[in-house]
Every structure is written in C-alpha cells, then in structure tokens.
C-alpha positions in Angstrom: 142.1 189.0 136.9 142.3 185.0 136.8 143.6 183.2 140.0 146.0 180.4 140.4 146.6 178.1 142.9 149.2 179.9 144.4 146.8 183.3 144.7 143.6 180.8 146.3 146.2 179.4 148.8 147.2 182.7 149.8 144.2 184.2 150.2 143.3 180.5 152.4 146.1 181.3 154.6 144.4 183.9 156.0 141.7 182.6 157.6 142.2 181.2 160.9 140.8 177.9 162.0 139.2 178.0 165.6 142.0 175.9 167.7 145.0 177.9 165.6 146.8 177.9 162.3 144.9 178.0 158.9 143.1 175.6 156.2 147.1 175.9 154.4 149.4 175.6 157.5 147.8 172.7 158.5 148.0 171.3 155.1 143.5 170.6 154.5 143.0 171.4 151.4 143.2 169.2 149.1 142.4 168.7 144.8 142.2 172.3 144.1 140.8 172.7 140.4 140.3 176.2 138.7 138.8 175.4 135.3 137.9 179.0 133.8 136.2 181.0 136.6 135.4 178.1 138.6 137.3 176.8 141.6 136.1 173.5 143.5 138.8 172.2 146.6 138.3 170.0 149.1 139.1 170.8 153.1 140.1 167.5 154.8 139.4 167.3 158.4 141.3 164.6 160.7 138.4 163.4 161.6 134.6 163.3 161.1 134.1 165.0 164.3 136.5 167.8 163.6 134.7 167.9 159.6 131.4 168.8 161.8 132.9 171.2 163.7 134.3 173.2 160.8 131.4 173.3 159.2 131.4 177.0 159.3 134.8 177.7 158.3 133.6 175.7 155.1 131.3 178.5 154.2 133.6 180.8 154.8 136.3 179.8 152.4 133.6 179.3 150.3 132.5 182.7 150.7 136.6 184.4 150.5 136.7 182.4 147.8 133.8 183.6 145.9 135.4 187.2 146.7 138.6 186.7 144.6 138.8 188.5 141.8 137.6 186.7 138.7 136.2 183.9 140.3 132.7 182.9 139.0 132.0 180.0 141.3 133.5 178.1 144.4 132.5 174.9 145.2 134.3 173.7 148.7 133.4 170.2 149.8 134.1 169.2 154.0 135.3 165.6 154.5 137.6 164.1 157.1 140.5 161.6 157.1 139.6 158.9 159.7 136.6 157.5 160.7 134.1 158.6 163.3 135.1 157.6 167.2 133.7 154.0 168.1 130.3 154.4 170.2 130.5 154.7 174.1 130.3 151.4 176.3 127.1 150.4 176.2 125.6 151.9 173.3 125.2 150.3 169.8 125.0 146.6 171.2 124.7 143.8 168.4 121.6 142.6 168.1 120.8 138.8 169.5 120.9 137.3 166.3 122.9 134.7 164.1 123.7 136.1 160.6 125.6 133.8 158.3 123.5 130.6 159.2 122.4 128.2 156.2 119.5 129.3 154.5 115.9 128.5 155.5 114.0 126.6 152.9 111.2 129.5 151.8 108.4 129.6 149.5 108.4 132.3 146.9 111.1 135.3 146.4 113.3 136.9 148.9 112.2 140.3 147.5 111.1 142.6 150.4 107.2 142.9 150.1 107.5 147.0 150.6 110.2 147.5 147.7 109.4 148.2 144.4 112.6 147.5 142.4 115.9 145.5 143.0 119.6 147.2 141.1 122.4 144.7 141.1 125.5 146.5 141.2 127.9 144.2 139.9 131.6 143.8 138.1 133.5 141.1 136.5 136.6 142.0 139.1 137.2 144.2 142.3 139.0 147.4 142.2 136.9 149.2 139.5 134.6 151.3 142.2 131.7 149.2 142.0 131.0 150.1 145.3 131.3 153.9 145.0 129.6 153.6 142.3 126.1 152.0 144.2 127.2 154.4 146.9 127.0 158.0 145.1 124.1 155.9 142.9 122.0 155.4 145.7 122.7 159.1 147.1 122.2 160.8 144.1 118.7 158.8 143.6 117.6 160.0 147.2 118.5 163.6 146.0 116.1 163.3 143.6 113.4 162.6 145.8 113.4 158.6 145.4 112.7 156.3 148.9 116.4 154.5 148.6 118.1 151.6 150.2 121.6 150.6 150.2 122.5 146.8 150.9 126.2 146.0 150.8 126.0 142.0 149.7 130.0 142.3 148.7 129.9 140.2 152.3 133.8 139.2 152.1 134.7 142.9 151.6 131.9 145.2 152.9 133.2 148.4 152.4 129.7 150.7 152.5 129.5 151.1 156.8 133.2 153.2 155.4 131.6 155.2 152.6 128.2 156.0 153.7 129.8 157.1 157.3 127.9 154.8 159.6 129.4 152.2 162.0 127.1 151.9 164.7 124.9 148.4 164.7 121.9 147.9 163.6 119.7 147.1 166.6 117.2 143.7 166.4 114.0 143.9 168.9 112.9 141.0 169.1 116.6 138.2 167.9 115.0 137.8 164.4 114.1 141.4 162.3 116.9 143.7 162.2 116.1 147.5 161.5 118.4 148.8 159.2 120.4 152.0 160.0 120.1 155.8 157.9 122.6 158.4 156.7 122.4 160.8 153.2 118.8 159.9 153.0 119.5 156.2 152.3 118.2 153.2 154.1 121.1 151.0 155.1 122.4 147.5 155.9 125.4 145.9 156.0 127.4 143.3 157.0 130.3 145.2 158.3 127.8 146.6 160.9 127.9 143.6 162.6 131.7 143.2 162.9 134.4 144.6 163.6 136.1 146.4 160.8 139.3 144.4 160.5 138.1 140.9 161.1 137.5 138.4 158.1 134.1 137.1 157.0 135.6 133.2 156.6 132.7 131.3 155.1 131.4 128.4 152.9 129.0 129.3 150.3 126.1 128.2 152.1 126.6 131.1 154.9 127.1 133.6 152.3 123.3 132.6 150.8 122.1 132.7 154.6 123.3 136.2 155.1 122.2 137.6 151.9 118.6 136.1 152.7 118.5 137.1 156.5 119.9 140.8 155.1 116.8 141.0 152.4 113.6 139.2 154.8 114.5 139.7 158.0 115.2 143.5 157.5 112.6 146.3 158.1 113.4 147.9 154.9 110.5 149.9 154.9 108.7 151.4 151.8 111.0 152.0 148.8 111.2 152.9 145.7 114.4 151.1 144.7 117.2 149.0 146.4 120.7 149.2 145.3 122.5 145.9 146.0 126.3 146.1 146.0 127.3 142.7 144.9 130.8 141.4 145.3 133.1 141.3 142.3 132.9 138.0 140.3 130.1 135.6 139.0 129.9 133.5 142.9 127.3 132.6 144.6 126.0 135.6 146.2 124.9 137.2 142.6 123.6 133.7 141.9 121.3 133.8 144.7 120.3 137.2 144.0 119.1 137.2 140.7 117.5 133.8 141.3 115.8 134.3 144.1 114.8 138.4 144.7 113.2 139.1 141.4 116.0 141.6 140.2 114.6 144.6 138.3 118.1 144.5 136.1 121.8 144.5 136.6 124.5 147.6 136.1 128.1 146.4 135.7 130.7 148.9 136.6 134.3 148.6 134.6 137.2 150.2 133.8 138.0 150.6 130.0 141.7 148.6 130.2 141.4 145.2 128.6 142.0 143.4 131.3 138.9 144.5 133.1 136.9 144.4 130.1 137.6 140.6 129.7 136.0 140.1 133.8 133.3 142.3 133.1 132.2 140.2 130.0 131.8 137.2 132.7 129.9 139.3 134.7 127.2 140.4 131.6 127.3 136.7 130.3 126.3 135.8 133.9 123.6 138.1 134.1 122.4 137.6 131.0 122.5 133.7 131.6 120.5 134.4 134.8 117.8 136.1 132.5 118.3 139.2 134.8 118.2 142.7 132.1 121.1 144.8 132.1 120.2 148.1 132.4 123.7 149.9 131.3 127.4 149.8 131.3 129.3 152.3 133.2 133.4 152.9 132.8 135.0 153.8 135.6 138.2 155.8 135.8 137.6 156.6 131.9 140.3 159.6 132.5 142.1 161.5 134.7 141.8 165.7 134.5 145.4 167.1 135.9 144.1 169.9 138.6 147.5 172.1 138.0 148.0 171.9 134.4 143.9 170.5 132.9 146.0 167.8 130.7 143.9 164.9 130.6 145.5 161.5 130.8 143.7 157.7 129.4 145.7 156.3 132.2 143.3 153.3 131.7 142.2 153.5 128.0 139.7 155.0 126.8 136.3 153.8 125.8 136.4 150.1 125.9 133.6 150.0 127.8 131.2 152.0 125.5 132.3 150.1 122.3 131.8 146.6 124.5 128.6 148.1 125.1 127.6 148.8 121.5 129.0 145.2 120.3 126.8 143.4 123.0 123.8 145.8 122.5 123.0 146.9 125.8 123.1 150.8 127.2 125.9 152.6 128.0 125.5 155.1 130.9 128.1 156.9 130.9 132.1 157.7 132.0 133.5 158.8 135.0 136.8 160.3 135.7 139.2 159.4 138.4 138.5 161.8 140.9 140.5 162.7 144.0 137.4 164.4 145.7 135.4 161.0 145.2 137.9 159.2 146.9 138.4 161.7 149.8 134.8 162.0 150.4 134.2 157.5 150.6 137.0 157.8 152.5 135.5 160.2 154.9 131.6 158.8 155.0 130.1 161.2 152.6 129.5 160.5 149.3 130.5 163.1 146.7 127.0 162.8 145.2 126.1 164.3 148.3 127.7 168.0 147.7 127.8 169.6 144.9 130.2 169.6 141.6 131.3 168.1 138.5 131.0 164.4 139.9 127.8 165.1 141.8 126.7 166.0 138.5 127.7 163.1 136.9 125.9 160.8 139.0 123.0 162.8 138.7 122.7 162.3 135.6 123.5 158.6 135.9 120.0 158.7 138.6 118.1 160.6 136.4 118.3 158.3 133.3 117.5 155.5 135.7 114.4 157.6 136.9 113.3 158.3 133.2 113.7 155.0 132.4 111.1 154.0 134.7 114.0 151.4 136.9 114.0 153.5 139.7 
C-alpha cells in the first residue's frame, strides 16, 4: 500500500502534543515529500524553546510514520519559527571592547596562528544563499570530524547569529581578545553578536577593515582545521582585505543559474582571480525546485548556467542545490539542515567531502 499526504496527515492527527491538539490541528508540519517509500516532513515549533521540548514527539512521528504501510523510511526534521528568548538581565553582557575602529598598522598576515586553512565564501550579488551555503558548509565539515569555524564578515548584513541559533554575546576577559561562541560543533563569531538584531551597521570602509581584523586576531579561535568566512555580496572592501591580508586558502562563489546573477558572480571570480586568491569551485544555488505534492520539477531560475560558466572559465564545479523549503525553515529556526539528516544534508555532504579529499579542508 503507498501513502499520500492525506493518509500521513491522518495518521499525524492522532498523536497528541503534550499541552493539547496534534502536529496537524495546530498546523506544524510542514514540506511533506513522499518520493517512493520515503517520506521526509518538517514539524515547526513556535519557538526554539518549544522545538526542545518536543523533541520526543519528533521521534514519535518519526516512529508512526515508519509504521505506515509501505513506507520505507521517515525522515522528520524539528525546527521552530522564532528565535530563542533574549538572555535574562544580567547575563550575556558585551564585552568592554570597541569593534569597528580603524585598523592597527600590523606586520605580517591577519591569519590566526592556530588555523590551518581560510574558505572565502563569496558571490557577485546578495540573495543567492551564500550564507546558508557557508552555514550548512561549515556544519557538514564538522560532521565529518573537521575542527570548524564560522566567521560571518557579511558585516552590513550578518545573518549567521539567525542560522546557526546563537544570540548570546561573546564574552572579552580582559577589553581586547574576544572568545568566540559554539553551536552544531562550529566555532563562531559574528558581528550581529554584538548588536542588536535590528540596528544598522553605518560605516566607512575603514571600520569595516577594523572589524574584520579585530574579528580574525583578536579572537581565541582555537585550533582548527578550516575557517569558513562568509563574505558580503560584491567585490568591496571587506573581500579586498581578506584575500590580501589573511592568506586565503581559495575562494567558493555561490550563484544562482539566471543570467542576471551569473553576470555579478563573474565580478566576483574576476575579483578573486585578480587578488591571486584560487577558486576552489562554483556552486548553483536554487538550480531547481522539486514540487512536494505532484514531484514536477520546475528551472524556476534556469538551469545550469553556472556549471557551463564554470567549464568556460576552467575552474571546478561543485555541484547544484535545489530550492528547498526544509533549508529555509531550518536557518530560519537556528539549525542548519546539514545538521539532520536527508536529501540536502546529503548534498552538502558531499559538497564537505570533496573539499576534504581535496586536501582544502
């Protein structure tokens, strides 16, 4: 006997939730996709606090699910809708320090002594996922046993404190080194940690070099194996500095396949490539969209624009990535989909695991 999605949401509606109603009544579950014997659906939780506590009703849909007739597989992922409360009076204090000054004229690279290699994350223009991309990146690689950190350098529009789940600030012992804050396994910093979420970052390009050099020397980054940087969209100063200054291993540039993004991201691998900084792969974003009721799949972008760019400028393609519902819900709700498990996890395991063979990360 297959299932459909109106036989999984019945069998859903029966199982109660611990303060009343069920995972369907109150409306939580969200991108249901049967493909075969397979199912995969995510349960939304108002909050991040409400996601922990449902933890084991998670595993039990899971499990009903698992139960149904014909099913081979469930794969139920937990996120929430907001973010998690702000920290009690008193606790999470910002640290005595400046960030945003000019920079300090220094001898030598910015690269962190205690890192081994430095992945710029970069595109020609914003809203391609560039930032979910170094996100799940930098999850998946700590999945596969790697020593990771995370810094969000997209300093006008830091959107990683959102994705990774983390908005507590980083505390500073002594006014000058900052230590750097951890969730999925990954080593974090961020500017949004030190402000509020809704208030603009209004800076000359001088500040923007300060931060990025207080946010890569003045940070106890520890041991690791590779740091993602999350750069912001364009060829401005921040990148500049970056690939100038921090001895970059190599660059990825993220792009959708439309034309229009195609012609920005060309900027961004003439930049890179101007910089003498190796890029290490082109990935397309948003390459196609799977319908979860009907399994038509739509270009709504184009369609590999980005791999024949690739081939025409001679550098790697990594690979495609669909639009994805589940990826958005879980950024949305502080835990990466590379974190769970799933098609996309998969997808960006593979996307670490090609970096790891190749010796980058």
């Amino acid at each position: 006997m297959s299932q459909t999605r109106e036989t999984i949401l019945a069998a859903l509606d029966k199982l109660s939730l611990p303060d009343g109603g069920t995972l369907v009544s109150r409306d939580m579950v969200r991108a249901l996709q049967i493909t075969g014997g397979k199912v995969a659906f995510v349960i939304e939780a108002p909050s991040p606090e409400d996601a922990r506590r449902l933890s084991p009703v998670r595993d039990a849909a899971e499990a009903l699910v698992k139960g149904l007739p014909g099913v081979e597989s469930a794969t139920v992922a937990l996120t929430a809708h907001g973010p998690s409360d702000k920290p009690a009076p008193g606790q999470g204090e910002p640290p005595s320090l400046k960030i945003g000054g000019h920079p300090k004229p220094q001898q030598g690279s910015m690269k962190p002594a205690t890192v081994k290699s430095i992945i710029a994350v970069g595109s020609g223009k914003g809203g391609v996922g560039k930032s979910t991309v170094s996100s799940n990146l930098a999850v998946a690689l700590a999945r596969q046993g790697r020593k990771v950190g995370l810094l969000d350098a997209d300093i006008y529009g830091p959107s990683q404190p959102r994705m990774m789940g983390v908005n507590k600030r980083p505390a500073s012992p002594d006014g000058k080194t900052i230590l750097p804050l951890h969730n999925h396994g990954v080593t974090l910093m961020s500017l949004g940690f030190m402000l509020p979420e809704d208030q603009a970052v209004v800076w000359r390009g001088p500040m923007l070099m300060g931060a990025l050099q207080q946010m890569l020397t003045q940070v106890e980054w520890g041991d690791l194996d590779v740091l993602i940087v999350d750069l912001p969209p364009g060829t401005g100063d921040v990148a500049m500095t970056l690939c100038q200054k921090s001895e970059v291993t190599g660059a990825i540039v993220v792009s959708t396949p439309q034309d229009v993004a195609l012609l920005d991201a060309k900027k961004a691998i003439n930049m890179f490539q101007t910089l003498k900084t190796p890029i290490l792969g082109l990935i397309e974003n948003m390459s196609v969209f799977h319908c979860p009721n009907c399994g038509h799949e739509e270009h709504i972008f184009g369609h590999g624009g980005v791999r024949s760019e690739a081939d025409r400028m001679g550098v790697p393609f990594l690979g495609e990535l669909p639009i994805s519902l589940e990826t958005r819900l879980a950024g949305d709700g502080g835990t990466p989909i590379a974190a769970g498990e799933g098609p996309m996890a998969e997808a960006y395991a593979s996307l670490a695991t090609r970096l790891v063979e190749g010796g980058l990360a």
